[in-house]
C-alpha positions in Angstrom: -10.5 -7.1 11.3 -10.6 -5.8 8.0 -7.9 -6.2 5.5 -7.2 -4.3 2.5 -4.7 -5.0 -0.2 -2.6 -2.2 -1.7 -1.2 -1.7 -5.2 1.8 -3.6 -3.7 1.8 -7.2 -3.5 2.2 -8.0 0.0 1.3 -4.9 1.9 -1.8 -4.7 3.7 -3.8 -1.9 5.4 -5.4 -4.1 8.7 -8.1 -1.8 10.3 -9.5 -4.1 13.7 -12.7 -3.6 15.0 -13.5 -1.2 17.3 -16.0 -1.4 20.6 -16.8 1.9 21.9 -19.0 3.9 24.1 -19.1 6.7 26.3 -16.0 4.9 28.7 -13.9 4.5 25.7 -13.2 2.2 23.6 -11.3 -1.6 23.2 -9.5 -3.1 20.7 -7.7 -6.0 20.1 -4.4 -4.1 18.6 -2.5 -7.8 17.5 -4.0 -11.5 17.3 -1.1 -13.7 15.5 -3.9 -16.3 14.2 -5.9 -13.2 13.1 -3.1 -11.9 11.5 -1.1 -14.5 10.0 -4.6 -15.6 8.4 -4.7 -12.4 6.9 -0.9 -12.1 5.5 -1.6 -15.8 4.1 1.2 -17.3 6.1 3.0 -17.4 9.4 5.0 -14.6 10.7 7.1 -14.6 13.3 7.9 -11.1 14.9 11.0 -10.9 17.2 11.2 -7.1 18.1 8.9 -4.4 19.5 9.9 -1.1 18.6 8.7 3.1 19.9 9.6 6.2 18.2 7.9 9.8 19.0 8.3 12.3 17.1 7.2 15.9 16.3 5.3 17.6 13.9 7.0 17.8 10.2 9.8 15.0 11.5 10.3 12.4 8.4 11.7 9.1 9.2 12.9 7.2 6.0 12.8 5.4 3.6 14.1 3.1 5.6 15.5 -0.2 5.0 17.7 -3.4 6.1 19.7 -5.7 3.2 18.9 -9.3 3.3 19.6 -11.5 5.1 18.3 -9.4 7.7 15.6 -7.6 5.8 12.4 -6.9 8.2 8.6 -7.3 7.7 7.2 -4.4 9.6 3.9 -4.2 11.5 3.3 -0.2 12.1 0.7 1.3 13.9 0.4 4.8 15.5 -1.2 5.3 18.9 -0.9 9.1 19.6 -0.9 11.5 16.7 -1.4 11.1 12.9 1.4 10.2 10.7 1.7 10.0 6.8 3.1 6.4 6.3 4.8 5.4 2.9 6.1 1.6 1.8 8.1 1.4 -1.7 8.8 -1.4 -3.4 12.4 -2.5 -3.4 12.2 -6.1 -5.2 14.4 -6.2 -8.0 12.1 -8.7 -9.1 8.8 -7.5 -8.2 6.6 -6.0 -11.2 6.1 -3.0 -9.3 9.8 -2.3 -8.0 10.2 1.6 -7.5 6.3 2.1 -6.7 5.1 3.3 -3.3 2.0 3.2 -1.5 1.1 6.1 1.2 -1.6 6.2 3.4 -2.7 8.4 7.1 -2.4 6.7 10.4 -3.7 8.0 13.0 -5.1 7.1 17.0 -8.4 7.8 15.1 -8.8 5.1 12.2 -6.3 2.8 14.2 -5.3 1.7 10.9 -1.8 -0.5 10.9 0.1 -1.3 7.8 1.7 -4.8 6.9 4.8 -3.9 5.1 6.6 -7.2 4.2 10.0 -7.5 4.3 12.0 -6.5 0.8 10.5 -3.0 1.1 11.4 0.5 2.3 9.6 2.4 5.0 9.1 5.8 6.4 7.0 8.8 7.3 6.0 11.9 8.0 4.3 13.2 11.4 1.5 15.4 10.4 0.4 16.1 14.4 2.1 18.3 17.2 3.8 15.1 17.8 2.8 10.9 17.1 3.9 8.1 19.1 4.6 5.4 16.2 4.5 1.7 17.1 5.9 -1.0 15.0 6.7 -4.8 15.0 9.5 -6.2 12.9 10.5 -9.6 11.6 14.1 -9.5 12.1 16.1 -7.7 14.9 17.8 -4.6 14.0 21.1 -5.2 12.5 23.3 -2.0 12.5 25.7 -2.9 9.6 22.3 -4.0 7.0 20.8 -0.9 7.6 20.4 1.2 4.6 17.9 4.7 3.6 16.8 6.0 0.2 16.8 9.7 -0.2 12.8 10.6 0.6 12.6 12.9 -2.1 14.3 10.9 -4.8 12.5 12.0 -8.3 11.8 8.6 -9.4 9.8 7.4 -6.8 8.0 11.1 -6.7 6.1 10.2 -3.6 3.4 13.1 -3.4 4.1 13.3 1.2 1.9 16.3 2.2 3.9 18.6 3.3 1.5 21.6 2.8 1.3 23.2 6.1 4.3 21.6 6.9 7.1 23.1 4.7 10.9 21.4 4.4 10.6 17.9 6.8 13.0 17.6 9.4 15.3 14.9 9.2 18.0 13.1 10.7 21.7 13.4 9.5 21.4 10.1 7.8 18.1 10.5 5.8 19.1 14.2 4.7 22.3 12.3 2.6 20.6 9.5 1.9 20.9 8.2 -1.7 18.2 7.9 -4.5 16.9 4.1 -5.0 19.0 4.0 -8.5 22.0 4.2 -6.5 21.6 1.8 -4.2 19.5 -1.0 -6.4 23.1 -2.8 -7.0 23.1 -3.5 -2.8 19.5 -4.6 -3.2 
């Protein structure tokens, strides 16, 4: 596996090797040793979870308050998705930057977004089938978004092609990271 740090402390791009021929191919898609050697520590994950969407869907930023703040493993298996982590540590020298990368059933990239960051992305297929792990089970009440387009984080999501994103109810009126950094 190959591991690649990011311009956030923390968050890794994993990229496992690949065997292929004209049958297909094989991969190992987790190995906890593998893994936890990678991330520098042990990690425990408790919670497996699915989402497909459709093209120009945007899921995020997403987030849970402590103590129930999640380390996400993320992974797509059918599609290609643009996948965004921002730094929400009040403490963290780079608090308020993002990172953003493609995901895709191609480059079977996965991202290692540790917990104390926010999370989303954009589908950029006809539809992607987006696979994640998560350190802490979803709590209802901690759960918490940052508006997607908030100026200050001015993450560049390509949405040429793609036009206005389509999101949720919750995301559409979520708030902009200055308003929630006292909850943080």
């Amino acid at each position: 596996m190959k591991v690649t740090k990011t311009a956030l402390e923390g968050v890794l791009i994993l990229e496992p090797t690949v065997f292929g021929d004209a049958r297909g191919f094989f991969m190992e898609s987790f190995n906890q040793r593998a893994f936890n050697e990678a991330v520098g520590h042990e990690v425990t994950f408790v919670q497996d979870n699915h989402s497909r969407s459709s093209r120009s869907v945007l899921r995020g930023l997403h987030f849970q308050r402590a103590p129930h703040d999640q380390g996400k493993l993320v992974r797509v298996v059918r599609g290609a998705v643009y996948d965004v982590a921002v730094d929400i540590r009040r403490a963290s020298p780079t608090y308020g930057h993002w990172v953003g990368l493609e995901i895709d059933e191609h480059n079977h990239r996965q991202l290692w977004i540790p917990a104390g960051l926010a999370h989303g992305f954009l589908v950029l297929s006809e539809t992607a089938d987006f696979l994640y792990k998560a350190t802490q089970y979803f709590e209802p009440a901690a759960e918490r978004a940052i508006r997607w387009n908030d100026p200050d984080l001015a993450i560049d999501w390509p949405l040429a092609g793609i036009g206005q994103p389509t999101l949720s109810t919750k995301d559409a009126s979520a708030p902009s990271l200055n308003d929630v950094r006292a909850a943080l």
